[in-house]
C-alpha positions in Angstrom: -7.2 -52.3 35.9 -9.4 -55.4 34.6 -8.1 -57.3 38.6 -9.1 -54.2 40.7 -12.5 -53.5 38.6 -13.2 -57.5 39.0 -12.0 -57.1 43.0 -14.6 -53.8 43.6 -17.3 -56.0 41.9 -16.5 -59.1 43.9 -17.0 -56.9 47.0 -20.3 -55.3 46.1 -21.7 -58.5 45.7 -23.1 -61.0 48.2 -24.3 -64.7 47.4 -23.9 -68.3 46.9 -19.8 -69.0 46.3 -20.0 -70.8 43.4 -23.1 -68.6 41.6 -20.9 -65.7 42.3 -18.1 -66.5 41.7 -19.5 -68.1 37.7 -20.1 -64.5 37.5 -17.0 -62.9 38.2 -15.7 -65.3 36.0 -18.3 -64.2 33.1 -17.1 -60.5 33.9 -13.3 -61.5 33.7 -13.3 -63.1 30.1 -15.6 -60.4 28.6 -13.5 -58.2 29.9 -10.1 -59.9 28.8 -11.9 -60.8 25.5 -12.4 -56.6 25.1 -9.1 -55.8 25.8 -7.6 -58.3 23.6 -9.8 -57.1 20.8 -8.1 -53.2 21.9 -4.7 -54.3 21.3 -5.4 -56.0 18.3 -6.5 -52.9 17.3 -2.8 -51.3 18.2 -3.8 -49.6 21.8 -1.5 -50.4 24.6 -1.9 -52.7 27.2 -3.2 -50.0 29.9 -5.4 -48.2 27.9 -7.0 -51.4 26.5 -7.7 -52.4 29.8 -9.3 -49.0 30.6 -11.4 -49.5 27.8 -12.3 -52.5 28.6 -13.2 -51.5 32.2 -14.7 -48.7 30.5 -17.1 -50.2 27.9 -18.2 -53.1 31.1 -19.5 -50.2 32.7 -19.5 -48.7 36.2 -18.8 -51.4 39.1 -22.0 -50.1 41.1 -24.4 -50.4 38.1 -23.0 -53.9 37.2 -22.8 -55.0 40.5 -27.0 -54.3 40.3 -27.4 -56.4 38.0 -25.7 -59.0 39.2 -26.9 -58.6 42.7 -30.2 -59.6 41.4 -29.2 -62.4 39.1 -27.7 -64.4 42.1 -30.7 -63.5 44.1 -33.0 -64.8 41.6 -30.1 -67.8 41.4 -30.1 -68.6 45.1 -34.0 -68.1 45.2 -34.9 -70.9 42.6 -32.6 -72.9 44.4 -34.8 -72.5 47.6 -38.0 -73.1 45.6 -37.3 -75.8 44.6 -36.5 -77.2 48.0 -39.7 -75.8 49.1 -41.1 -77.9 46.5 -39.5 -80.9 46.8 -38.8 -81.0 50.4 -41.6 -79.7 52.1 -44.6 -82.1 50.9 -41.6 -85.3 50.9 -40.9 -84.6 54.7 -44.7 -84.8 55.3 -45.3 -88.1 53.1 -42.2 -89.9 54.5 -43.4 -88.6 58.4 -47.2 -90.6 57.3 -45.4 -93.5 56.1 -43.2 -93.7 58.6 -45.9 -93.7 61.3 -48.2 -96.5 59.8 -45.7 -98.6 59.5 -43.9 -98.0 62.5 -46.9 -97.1 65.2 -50.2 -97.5 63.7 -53.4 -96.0 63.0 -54.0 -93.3 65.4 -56.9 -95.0 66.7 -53.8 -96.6 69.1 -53.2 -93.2 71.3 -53.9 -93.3 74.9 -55.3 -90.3 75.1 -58.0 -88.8 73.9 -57.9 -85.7 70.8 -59.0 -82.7 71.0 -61.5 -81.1 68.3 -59.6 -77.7 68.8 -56.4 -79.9 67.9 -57.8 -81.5 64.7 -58.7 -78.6 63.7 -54.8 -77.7 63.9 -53.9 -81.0 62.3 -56.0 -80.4 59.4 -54.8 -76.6 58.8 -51.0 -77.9 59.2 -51.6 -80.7 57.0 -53.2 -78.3 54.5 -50.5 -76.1 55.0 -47.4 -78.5 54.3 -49.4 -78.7 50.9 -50.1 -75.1 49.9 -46.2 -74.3 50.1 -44.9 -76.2 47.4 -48.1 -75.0 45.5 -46.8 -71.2 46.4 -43.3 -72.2 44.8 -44.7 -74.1 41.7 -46.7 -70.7 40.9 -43.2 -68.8 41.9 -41.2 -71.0 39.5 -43.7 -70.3 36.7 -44.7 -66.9 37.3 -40.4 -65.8 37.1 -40.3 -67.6 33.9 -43.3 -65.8 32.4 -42.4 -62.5 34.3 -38.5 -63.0 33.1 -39.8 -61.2 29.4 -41.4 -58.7 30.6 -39.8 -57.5 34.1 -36.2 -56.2 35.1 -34.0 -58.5 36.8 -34.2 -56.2 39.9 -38.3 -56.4 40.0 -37.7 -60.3 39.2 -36.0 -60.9 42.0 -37.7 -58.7 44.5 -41.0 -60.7 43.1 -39.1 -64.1 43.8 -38.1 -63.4 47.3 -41.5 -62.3 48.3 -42.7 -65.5 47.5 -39.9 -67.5 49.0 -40.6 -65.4 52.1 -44.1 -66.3 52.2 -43.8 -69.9 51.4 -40.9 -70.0 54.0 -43.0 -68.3 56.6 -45.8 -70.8 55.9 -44.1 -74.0 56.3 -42.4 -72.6 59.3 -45.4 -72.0 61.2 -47.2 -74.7 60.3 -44.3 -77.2 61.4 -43.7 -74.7 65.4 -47.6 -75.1 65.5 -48.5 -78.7 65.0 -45.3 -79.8 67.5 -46.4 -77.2 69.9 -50.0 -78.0 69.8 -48.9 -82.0 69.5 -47.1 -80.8 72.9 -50.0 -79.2 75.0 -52.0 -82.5 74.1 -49.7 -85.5 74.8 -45.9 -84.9 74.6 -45.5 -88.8 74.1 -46.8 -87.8 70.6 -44.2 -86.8 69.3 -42.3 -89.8 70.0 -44.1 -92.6 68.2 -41.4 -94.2 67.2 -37.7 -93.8 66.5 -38.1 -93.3 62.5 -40.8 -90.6 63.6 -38.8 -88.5 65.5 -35.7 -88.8 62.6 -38.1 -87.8 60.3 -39.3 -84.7 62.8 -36.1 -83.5 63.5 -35.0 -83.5 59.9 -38.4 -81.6 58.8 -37.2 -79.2 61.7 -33.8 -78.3 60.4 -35.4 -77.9 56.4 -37.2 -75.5 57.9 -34.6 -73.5 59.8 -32.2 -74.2 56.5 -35.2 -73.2 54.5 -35.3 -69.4 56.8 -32.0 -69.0 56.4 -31.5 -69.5 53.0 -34.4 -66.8 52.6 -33.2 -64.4 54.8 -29.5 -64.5 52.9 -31.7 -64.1 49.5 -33.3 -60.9 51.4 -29.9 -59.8 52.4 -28.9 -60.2 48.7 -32.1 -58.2 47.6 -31.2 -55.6 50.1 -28.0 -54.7 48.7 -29.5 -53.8 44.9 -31.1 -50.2 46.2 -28.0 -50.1 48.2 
């Protein structure tokens, strides 16, 4: 009884591998560790096991619970690359372009005040995202004591979604505008355009990884 009531759970939930399956694992020796305690007390082998299954609770209303633990799991995971990622793929891409190219005093062609204007908001931008997820990363461990883990994690993955959103738009509009102005731009120099192209796949890893936390979140009212 304790393998199918630990096989409906694993169904039911959706996550990270290894977050899930610590939790199954959790479930498994609580569970064993109930049943034994049954039999010690002279019950057979079956019915301590229904017990067991019993006491843990219904599979749905577990699986609740931890639907929204590896949510919140896999969300402070992304916050922290939102964090740490985000403002260090902007530094390194500045670095990288004094050292390689220049000042920008260098371009050939002239800039646009409707494209510093860009520039600055983008630049701004890169800097209020890990800002969003430092405030994220505080507020779930203040709001841990006094909110459900279902209201936790719903909390968490509106602000993931927001920071996400953010840096993702910031990052499509300064290469398209950077595009419309002088393509060669975006070529400055070989570390440059590593440095681009890796900020570019954060940010789709980054959407990803917050539309599988949304998928997650999803499937606790479900």
């Amino acid at each position: 009884m304790i393998d199918e009531y630990l096989g409906d759970l694993d169904r039911r939930l959706h996550g990270c591998g290894k977050f899930k399956a610590d939790l199954l694992e959790e479930a498994r020796d609580g569970l064993h560790d109930a049943a034994d305690a049954y039999r010690a007390g002279g019950w057979s082998d079956e019915d301590a096991q229904r017990r067991a299954v019993a006491d843990f609770g219904p599979a749905a209303v577990v699986a609740r619970d931890y639907q929204a633990e590896l949510g919140m799991l896999s969300g402070v995971r992304t916050l922290w690359k939102l964090v740490i990622g985000v403002p260090l793929m902007q530094v390194s891409w500045d670095y990288a372009r004094i050292l390689t190219f220049g000042e920008w005093t260098k371009l050939s062609t002239p800039t646009p005040e409707w494209y510093r204007v860009i520039a600055h908001a983008t630049h701004g931008a890169v800097f209020v995202v890990p800002v969003i997820g430092v405030l994220a990363l505080v507020g779930i461990r203040w709001l841990s004591r006094r909110l459900d883990a279902v209201r936790l994690a719903r909390f968490c993955g509106a602000l993931i979604a927001l920071a996400v959103g953010i840096n993702l738009a910031s990052v499509g509009l300064v290469i398209g505008s950077t595009g419309l102005v002088d393509v060669s731009r975006l070529f400055l120099s070989v570390p440059c355009v590593l440095l681009m192209v890796a900020w570019v796949l954060l940010s789709v890893r980054l959407v990803v990884l917050a539309r599988r936390s949304w998928g997650g979140y999803a499937t606790i009212v479900a």
